[in-house]
C-alpha positions in Angstrom: 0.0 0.0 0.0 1.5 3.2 -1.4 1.8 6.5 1.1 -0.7 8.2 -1.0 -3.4 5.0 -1.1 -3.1 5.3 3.0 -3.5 8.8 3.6 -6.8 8.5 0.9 -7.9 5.9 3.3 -7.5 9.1 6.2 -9.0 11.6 4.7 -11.1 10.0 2.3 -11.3 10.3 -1.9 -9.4 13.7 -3.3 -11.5 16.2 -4.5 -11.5 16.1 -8.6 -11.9 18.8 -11.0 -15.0 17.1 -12.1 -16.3 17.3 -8.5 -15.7 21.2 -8.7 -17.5 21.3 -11.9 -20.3 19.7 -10.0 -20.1 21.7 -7.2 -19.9 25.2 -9.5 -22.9 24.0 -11.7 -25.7 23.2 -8.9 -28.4 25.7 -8.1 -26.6 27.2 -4.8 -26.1 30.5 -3.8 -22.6 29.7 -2.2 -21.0 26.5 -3.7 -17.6 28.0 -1.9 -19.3 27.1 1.2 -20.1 23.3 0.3 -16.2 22.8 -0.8 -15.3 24.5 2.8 -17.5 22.0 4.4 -16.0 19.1 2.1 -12.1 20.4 3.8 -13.0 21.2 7.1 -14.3 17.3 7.5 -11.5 16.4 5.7 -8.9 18.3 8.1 -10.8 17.7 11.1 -11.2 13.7 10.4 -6.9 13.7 9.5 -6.3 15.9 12.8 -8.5 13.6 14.8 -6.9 10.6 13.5 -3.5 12.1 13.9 -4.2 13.1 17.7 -5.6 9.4 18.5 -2.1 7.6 16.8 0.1 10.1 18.5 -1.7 9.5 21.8 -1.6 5.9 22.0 2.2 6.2 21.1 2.8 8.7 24.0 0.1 7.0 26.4 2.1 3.2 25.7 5.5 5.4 26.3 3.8 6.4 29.3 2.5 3.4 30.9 6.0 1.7 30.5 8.2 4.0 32.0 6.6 5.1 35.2 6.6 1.6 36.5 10.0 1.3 35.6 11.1 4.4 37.8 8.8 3.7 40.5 10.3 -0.1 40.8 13.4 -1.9 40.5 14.2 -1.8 37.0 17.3 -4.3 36.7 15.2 -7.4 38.9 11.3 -6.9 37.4 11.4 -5.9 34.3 11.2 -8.2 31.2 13.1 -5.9 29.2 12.5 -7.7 25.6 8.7 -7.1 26.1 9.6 -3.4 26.8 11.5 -2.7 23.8 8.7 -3.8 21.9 6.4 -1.9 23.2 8.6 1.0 23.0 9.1 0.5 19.1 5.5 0.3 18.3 5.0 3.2 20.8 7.6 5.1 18.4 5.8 3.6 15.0 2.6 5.5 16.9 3.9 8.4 17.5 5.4 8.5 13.9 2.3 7.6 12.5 0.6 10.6 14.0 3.2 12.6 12.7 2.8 11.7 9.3 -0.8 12.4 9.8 -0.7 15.7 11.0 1.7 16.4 7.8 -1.2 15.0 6.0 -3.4 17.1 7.8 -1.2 20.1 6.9 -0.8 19.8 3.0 -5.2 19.6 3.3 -5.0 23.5 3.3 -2.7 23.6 0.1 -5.3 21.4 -1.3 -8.2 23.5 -0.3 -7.0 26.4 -1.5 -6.3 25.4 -4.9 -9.6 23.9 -4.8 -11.4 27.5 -4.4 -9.2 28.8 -6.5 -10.5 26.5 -9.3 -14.0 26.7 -8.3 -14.3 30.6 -8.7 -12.5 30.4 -12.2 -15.3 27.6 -12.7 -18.5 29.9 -11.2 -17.5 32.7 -13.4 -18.0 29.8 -16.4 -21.1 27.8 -15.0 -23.6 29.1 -17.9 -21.2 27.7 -20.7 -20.6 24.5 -18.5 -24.3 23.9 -18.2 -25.2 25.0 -21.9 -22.6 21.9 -23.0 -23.8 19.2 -20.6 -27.2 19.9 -21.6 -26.0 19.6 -25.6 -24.1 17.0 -24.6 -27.3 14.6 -23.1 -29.5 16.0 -26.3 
């Protein structure tokens, strides 16, 4: 699974041109409004994911190294067991930090989006006038 096939499965499918065309050719007063509703889920669904990983990565780090202090590290401790759960803590706290990156580049995204999408509004007659010749 490819880096860019995981993070669709975070935030969900990219936003096409043909999506925009959509969105600039339906009867609404403010179609700007639906495409910042579309990347505000979007960002708020990769943050939320990204806080969760990073969490459980911190929260395992946690949870293993206060018992260690608080005890006798060198006679309890069944150190193989710890180092594992200390790299998958790190792969979770790297995980999150890809996901906030993720999270980040979403604005780039959006505002290339509404970019497009006003070019497109100024053009919705002559986008409409062809799809209807187009189905005729």
């Amino acid at each position: 699974m490819t880096l860019r096939a995981w993070s669709a499965g975070v935030v969900g499918r990219a936003v096409h041109v043909s999506d925009l065309i959509d969105l600039a050719t339906i009867e609404s007063d403010d179609p700007h409004a639906l495409l910042t509703a579309i990347y505000e889920w979007k960002y708020q669904h990769a943050s939320t994911a990204a806080k969760a990983t990073a969490g459980a990565g911190s929260a395992a780090i946690l949870a293993t190294v206060l018992p260690i202090l608080q005890t006798q590290p060198i006679e309890n401790t069944n150190w193989p067991w710890l180092v594992i759960a200390w790299v998958a803590a790190g792969v979770l706290v790297l995980a999150g930090g890809v996901l906030f990156g993720i999270a980040r580049r979403l604005h780039a995204e959006f505002v290339a989006a509404q970019a497009l999408l006003s070019e497109l509004v100024e053009v919705r007659t002559f986008i409409r006038r062809y799809r209807a010749e187009g189905q005729s």
